[in-house]
C-alpha positions as CSV (number, residue, x, y, z in Angstrom):
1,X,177.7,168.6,32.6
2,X,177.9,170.8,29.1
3,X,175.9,169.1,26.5
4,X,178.2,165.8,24.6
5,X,178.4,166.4,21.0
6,X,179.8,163.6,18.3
7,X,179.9,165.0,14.6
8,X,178.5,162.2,12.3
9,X,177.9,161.2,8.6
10,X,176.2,158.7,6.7
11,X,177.4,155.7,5.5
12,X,176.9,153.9,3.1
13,X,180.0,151.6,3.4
14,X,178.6,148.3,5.1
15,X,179.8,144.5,5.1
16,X,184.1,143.7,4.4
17,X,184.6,147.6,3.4
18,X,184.0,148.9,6.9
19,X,187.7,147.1,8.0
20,X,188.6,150.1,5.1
21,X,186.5,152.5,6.7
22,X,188.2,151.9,10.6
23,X,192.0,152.1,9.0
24,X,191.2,155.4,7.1
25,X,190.3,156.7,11.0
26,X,186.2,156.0,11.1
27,X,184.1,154.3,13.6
28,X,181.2,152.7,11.8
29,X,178.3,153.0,14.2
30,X,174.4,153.1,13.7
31,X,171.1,155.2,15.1
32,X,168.0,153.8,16.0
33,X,164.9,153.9,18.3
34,X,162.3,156.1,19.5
35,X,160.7,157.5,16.0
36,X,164.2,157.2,14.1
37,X,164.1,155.0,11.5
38,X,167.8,153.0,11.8
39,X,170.3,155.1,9.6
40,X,174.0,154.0,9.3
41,X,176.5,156.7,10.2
42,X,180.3,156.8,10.9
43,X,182.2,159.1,13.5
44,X,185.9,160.0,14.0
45,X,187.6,157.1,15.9
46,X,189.9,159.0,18.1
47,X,187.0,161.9,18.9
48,X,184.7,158.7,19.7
49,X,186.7,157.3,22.2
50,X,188.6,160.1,24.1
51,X,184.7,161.5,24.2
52,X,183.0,157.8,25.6
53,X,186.0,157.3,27.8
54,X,185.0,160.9,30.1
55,X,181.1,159.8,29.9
56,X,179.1,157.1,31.8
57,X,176.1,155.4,30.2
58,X,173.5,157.0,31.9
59,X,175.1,160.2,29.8
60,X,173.0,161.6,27.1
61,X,175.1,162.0,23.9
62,X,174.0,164.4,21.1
63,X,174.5,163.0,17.7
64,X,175.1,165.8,15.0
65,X,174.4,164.3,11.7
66,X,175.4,166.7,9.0
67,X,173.6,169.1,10.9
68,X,170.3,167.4,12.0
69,X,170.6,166.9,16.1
70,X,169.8,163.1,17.8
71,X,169.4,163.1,21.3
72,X,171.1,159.4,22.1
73,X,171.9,156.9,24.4
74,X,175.1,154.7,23.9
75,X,173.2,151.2,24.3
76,X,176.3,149.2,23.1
77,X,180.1,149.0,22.8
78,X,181.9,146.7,20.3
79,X,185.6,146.5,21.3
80,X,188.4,144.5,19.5
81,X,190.2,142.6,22.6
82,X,193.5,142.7,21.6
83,X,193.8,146.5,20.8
84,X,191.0,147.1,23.0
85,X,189.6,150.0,20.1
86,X,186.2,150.0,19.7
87,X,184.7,148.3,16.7
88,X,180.8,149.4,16.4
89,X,178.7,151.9,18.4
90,X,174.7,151.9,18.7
91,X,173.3,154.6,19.8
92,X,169.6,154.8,21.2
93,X,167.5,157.9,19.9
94,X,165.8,158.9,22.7
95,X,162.9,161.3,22.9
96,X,163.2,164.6,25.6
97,X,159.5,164.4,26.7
98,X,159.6,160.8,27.1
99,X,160.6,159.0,30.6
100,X,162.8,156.4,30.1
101,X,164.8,154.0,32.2
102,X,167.9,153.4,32.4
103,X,171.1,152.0,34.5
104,X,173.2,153.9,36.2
105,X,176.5,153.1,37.9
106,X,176.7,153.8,42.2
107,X,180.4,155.2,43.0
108,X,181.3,154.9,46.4
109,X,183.1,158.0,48.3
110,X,184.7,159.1,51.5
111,X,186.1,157.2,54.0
112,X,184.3,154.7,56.6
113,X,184.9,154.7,60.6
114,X,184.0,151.0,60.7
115,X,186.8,150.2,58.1
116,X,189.4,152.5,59.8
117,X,189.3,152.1,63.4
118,X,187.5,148.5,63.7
119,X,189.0,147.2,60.1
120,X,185.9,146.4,58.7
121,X,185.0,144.6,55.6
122,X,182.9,146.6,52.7
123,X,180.5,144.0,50.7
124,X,178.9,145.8,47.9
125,X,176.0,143.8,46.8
126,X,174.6,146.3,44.5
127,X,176.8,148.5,41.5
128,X,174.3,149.8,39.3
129,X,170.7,151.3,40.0
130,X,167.7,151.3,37.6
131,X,165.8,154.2,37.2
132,X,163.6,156.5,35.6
133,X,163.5,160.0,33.9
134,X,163.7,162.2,31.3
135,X,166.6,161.5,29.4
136,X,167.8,164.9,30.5
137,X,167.3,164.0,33.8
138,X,169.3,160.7,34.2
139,X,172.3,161.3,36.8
140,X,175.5,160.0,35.0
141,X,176.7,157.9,38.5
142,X,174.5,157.7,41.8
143,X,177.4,158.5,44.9
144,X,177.3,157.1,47.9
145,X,179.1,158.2,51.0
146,X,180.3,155.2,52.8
147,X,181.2,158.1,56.3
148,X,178.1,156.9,57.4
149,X,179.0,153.9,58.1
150,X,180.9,154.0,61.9
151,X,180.9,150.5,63.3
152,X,180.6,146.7,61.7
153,X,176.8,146.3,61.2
154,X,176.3,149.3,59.4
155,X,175.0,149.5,56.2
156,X,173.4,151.9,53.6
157,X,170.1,151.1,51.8
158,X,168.1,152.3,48.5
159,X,166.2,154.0,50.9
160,X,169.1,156.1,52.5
161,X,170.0,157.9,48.8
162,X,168.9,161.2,48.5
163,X,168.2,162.1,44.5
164,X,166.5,164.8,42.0
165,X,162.9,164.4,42.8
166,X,163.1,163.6,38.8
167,X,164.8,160.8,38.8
168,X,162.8,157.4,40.5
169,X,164.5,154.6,41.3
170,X,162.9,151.0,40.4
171,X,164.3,149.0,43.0
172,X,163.0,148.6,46.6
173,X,163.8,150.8,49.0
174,X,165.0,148.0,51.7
175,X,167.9,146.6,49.1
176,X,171.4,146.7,50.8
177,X,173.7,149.2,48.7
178,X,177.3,148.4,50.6
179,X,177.4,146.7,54.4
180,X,180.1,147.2,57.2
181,X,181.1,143.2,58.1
182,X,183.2,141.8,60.4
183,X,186.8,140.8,59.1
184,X,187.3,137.4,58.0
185,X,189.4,136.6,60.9
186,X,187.8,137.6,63.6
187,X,184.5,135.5,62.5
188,X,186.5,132.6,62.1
189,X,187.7,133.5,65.7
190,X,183.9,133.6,67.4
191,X,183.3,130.4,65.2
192,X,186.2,128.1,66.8
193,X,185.3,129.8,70.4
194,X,182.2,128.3,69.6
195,X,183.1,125.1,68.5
196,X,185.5,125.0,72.1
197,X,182.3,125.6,73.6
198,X,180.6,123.1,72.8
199,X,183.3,120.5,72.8
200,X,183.6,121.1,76.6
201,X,180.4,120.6,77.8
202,X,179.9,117.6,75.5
203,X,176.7,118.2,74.5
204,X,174.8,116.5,71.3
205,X,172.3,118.3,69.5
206,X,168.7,117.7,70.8
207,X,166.6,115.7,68.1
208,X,163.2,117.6,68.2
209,X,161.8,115.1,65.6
210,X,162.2,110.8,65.0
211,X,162.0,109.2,62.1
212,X,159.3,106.5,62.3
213,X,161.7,103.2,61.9
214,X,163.1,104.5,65.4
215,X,159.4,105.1,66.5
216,X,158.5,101.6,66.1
217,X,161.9,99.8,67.6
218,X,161.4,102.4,70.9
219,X,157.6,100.9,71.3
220,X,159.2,97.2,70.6
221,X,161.2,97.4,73.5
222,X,158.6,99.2,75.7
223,X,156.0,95.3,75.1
């Protein structure tokens, strides 16, 4: 991806006087972290948000600030719910010879076998990966082919992913990613074949262990 650019400036507006600064068409955000002492800035709303809205997390955003370049990270959104326009933006200086570690989002792609001819069930158990790399480095989404999976039972793991040999993921290798299951129906099917089961031959459940009261009244009756 070409390198993400947001033009900044200071500011010096802060407190009530910032609602002033977002109805003149400014998004009041701030710059901090790695050897970056925190400096206040403010960005054009509309640029802001048509740029954050193409861009995942993991995406390393350069902030131009009257002409001296930050390498960031966008660590967190304030939104207003009703309008849903963002209200605040912090942005992580990062360094470029640093690792770092980071989230990053799985996207799931193609189409599954197991869910097309045996109309399988996809449980995703995991939606985000942590990892680490250079800030240069960091993938902006982690995708997954689900073709792989051809029957119920299937299932991808952290160790099926192929990545950069720059990028290491943090979590275990035998974590479940997404899993083929049964549909809903058809286990609720094998369970009341199973309940029939049992109800015909009338069996009871074998007690492998007594409780002592019983102990006692079984030796009673034995004297």
């Amino acid at each position: 991806m070409e390198k993400v650019v947001l033009k900044a400036s200071r500011r010096t507006v802060t407190g009530k006087q910032v609602g002033a600064l977002r109805r003149a068409g400014q998004l009041p955000a701030v710059i901090y972290g790695h050897n970056v002492e925190p400096v206040a800035i403010s960005l054009d709303a509309k640029e802001t948000k048509t740029l954050l809205g193409k861009i995942s997390a993991s995406t390393l955003v350069t902030i131009d600030l009257e002409g001296n370049e930050f390498p960031t990270l966008v660590r967190e959104k304030q939104r207003e719910p009703v309008k849903n326009v963002f209200l605040h933006i912090d942005f992580q200086a990062v360094s470029l010879t640093e690792k770092i570690r980071a989230k990053v989002g799985i996207v799931l792609t193609g189409v599954s076998p197991a869910v097309k001819d045996f109309s399988a069930i996809l449980v995703t158990t995991l939606n985000e990966l942590e990892v680490e790399a250079y800030p240069q480095d960091l993938p902006e989404r982690i995708v997954v082919d689900i073709s792989v999976l051809s029957k119920i039972g299937d299932g991808i793991h952290v160790s099926d992913l192929i990545l950069s040999d720059k990028v290491h993921i943090m979590a275990g290798t035998d974590e479940m990613i997404v899993l083929a299951t049964a549909p809903k129906a058809e286990v609720e099917e094998v369970a009341a074949v199973e309940a029939e089961v049992v109800a015909e031959e009338g069996t009871e459940p074998e007690v492998i262990e007594k409780g002592k009261k019983e102990e006692e009244e079984e030796e009673g009756k034995k004297k």
